[in-house]
C-alpha positions in Angstrom: 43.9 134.8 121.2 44.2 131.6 119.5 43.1 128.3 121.0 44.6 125.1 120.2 42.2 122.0 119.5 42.1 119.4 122.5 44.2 116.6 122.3 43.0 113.1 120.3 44.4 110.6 123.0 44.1 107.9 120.6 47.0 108.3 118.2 49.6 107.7 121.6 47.2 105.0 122.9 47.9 103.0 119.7 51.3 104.8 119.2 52.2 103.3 122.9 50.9 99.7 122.4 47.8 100.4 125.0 44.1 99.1 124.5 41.6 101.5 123.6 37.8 100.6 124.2 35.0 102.1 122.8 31.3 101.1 121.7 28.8 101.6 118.4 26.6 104.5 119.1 23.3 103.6 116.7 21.4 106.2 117.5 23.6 109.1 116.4 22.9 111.9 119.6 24.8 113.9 120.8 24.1 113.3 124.1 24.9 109.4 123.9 28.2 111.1 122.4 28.7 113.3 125.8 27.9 110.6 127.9 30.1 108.3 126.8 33.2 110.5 127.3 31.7 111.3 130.9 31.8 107.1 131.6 35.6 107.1 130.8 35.3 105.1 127.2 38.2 105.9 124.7 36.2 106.6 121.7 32.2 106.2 120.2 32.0 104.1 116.4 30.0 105.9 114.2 29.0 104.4 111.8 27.9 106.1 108.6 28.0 103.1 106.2 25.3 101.5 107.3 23.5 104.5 109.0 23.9 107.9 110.9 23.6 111.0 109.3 24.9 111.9 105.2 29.1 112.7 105.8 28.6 115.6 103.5 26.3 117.3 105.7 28.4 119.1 107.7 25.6 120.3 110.7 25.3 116.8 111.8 28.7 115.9 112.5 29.5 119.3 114.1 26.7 118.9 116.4 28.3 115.1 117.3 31.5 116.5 117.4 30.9 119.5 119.6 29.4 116.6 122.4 32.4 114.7 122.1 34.6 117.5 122.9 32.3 118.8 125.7 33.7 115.8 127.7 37.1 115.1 125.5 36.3 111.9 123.4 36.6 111.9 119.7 34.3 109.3 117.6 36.0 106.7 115.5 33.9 107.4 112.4 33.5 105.1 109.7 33.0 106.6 106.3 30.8 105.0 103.4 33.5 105.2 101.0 37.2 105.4 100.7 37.0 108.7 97.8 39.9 111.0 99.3 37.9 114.0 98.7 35.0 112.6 101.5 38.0 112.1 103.6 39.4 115.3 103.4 35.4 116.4 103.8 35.7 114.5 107.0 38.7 116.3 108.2 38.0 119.4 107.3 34.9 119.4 109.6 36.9 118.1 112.9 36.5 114.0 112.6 40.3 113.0 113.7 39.9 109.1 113.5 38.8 107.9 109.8 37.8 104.8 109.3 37.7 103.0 106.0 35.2 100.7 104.8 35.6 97.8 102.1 39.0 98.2 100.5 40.5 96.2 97.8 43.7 96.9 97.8 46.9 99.0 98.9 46.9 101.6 96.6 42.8 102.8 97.3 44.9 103.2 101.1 47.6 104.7 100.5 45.3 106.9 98.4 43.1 107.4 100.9 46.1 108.2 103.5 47.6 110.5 101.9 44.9 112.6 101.3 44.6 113.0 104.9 48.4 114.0 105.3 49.9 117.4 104.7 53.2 115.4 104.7 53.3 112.2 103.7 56.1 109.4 103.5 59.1 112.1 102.8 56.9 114.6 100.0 54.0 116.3 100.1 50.5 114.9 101.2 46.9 115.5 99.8 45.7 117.1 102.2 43.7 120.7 101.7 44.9 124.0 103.5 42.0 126.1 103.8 40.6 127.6 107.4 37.7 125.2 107.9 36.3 123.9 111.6 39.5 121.5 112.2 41.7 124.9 111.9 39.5 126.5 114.2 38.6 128.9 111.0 42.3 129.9 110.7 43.3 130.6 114.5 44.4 127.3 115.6 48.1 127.0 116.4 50.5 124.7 114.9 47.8 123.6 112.5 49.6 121.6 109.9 51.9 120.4 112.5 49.2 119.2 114.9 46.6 117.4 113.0 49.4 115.4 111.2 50.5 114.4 114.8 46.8 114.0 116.0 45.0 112.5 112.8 44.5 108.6 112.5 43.2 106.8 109.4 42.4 102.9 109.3 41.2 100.3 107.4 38.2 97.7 107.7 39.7 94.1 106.4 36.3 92.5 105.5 36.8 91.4 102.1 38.6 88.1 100.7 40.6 90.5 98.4 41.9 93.2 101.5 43.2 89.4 103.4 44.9 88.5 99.8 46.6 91.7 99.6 47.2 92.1 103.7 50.6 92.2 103.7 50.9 95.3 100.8 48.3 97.4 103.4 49.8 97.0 106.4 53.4 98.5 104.4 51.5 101.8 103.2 52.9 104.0 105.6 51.1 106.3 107.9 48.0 103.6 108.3 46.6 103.9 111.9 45.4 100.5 111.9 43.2 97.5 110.7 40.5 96.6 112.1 38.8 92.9 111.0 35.3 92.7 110.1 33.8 89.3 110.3 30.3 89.3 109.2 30.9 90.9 105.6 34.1 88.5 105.6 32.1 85.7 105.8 29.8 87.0 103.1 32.9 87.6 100.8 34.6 84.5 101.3 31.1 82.5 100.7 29.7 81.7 104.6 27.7 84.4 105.4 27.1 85.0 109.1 29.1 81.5 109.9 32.1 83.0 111.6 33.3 80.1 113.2 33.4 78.6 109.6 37.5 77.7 109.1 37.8 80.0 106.0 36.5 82.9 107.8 38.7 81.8 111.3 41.9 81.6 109.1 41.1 84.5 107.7 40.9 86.9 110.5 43.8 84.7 112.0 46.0 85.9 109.1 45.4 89.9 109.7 45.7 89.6 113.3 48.8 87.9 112.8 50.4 89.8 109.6 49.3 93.3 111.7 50.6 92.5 115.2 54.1 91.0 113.3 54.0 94.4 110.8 53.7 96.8 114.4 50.0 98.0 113.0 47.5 98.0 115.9 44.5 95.5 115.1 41.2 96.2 116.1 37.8 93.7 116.3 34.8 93.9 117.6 34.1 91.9 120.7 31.8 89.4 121.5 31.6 89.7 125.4 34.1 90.7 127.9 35.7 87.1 127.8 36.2 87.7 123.9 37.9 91.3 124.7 40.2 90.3 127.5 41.3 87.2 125.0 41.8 89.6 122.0 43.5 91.9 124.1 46.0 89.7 125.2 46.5 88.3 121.9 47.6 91.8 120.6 43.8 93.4 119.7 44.5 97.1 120.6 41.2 98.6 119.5 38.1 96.8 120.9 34.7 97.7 120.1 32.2 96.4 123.8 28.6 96.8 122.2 26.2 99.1 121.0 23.9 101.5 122.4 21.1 99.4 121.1 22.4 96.7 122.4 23.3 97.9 126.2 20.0 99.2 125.6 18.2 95.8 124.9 20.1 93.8 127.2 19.0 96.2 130.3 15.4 96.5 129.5 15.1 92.7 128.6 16.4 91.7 131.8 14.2 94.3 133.9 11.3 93.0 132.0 12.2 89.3 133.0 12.3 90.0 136.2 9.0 92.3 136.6 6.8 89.8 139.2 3.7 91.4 138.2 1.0 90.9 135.4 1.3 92.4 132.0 -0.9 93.0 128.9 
């Protein structure tokens, strides 16, 4: 009997102009990854960019994935490069939400779209058909149909030459969304780490702006729960709350503050 794949409630989140929350798991486990879907968050950032494990290596994700869909959440994961064949890689092994670091232009996009598309923009996409993990090794139903429906792949906007060219990325068709980064911003535009600097303000002013007037969902990363509800009435549908790390460091810091007793 073939099984179909559970549902990836984030393509009718966006698709539906709803909020989805999520937070930066920096430590990679599998059972941070099954615990956040039992609190109720929408998705878990990994990050392999700047960490986490190699994307080629296959185990690792499947392990990360097979926790997420023990309590039905599916990780946002950020790839170290846009190169369609790591993004078909990606796929292949069961990651549903791409997300692409560092782009340049619209073309690397639309390149790196397409590749995750069996159809794409009224021809044919780039996409391999084989019987990997995402097809349930062949007995899936619907496959081709399903994972076009159920696949989503965005964009980071962190470099001066992504915000010059905003307008041709949010046309390719098919893009899930953009989501602003504004530390490596400000090290691309000159001001590193000064994002209240007015380049680096007007700058992520511009691709909230362009996005929410194009109809592309925008996501950000938020700094506090005053900064989400404020980007999230300002049109921000994909909002990133923390880290583990940093949940992590805030709750021990403030137990240790308050301990009444002496230390060594």
């Amino acid at each position: 009997m073939a099984h179909a794949r559970q549902t990836n409630d984030l393509p009718a989140t966006l698709r539906d102009d709803e909020v989805a929350l999520g937070l930066l798991d920096s430590t990679y486990s599998p059972t941070v990854m099954e615990f956040c879907g039992e609190l109720g968050l929408d998705f878990v950032w990994l990050d392999l960019e700047h960490g986490g494990p190699d994307p080629w290596h296959a185990g690792r994700l499947e392990t990360l994935l097979l926790a997420g869909e023990r309590t039905g959440i599916d990780p946002l994961v950020r790839l170290p490069d846009t190169d369609p064949t790591l993004v078909r890689k990606a796929l292949d092994i069961g990651v549903r939400n791409v997300f692409l670091p560092r782009v340049e232009s619209a073309e690397e996009v639309r390149r790196a779209v397409r590749s995750a598309r069996f159809r794409y923009d009224g021809g044919p996409g780039d996409r391999g058909l084989a019987a990997p993990r995402a097809s349930r090794w062949g007995l899936a139903e619907d496959y081709v149909e399903r994972e076009d429906e159920q696949t989503v792949v965005g964009t980071t906007i962190e470099t001066a030459a992504a915000v010059a060219a905003i307008d041709e990325i949010l046309a390719v068709p098919d893009l899930g969304f953009v989501f602003i980064g504004p530390f490596d911003l400000s090290v691309s535009l000159g001001h590193p780490g000064e994002l209240d600097h007015p380049d680096v303000r007007d700058a992520v002013e511009r691709v909230r702006s362009s996005a929410v007037d194009a109809g592309v969902p925008v996501g950000g990363l938020g700094f506090g729960m005053d900064d989400v509800n404020e980007k999230a009435a300002s049109g921000y549908q994909l909002l990133h709350l923390g880290s583990t790390t940093g949940a992590l460091q805030q709750m021990v810091t403030e137990w240790l503050d308050a301990f009444e007793g002496d230390r060594s």
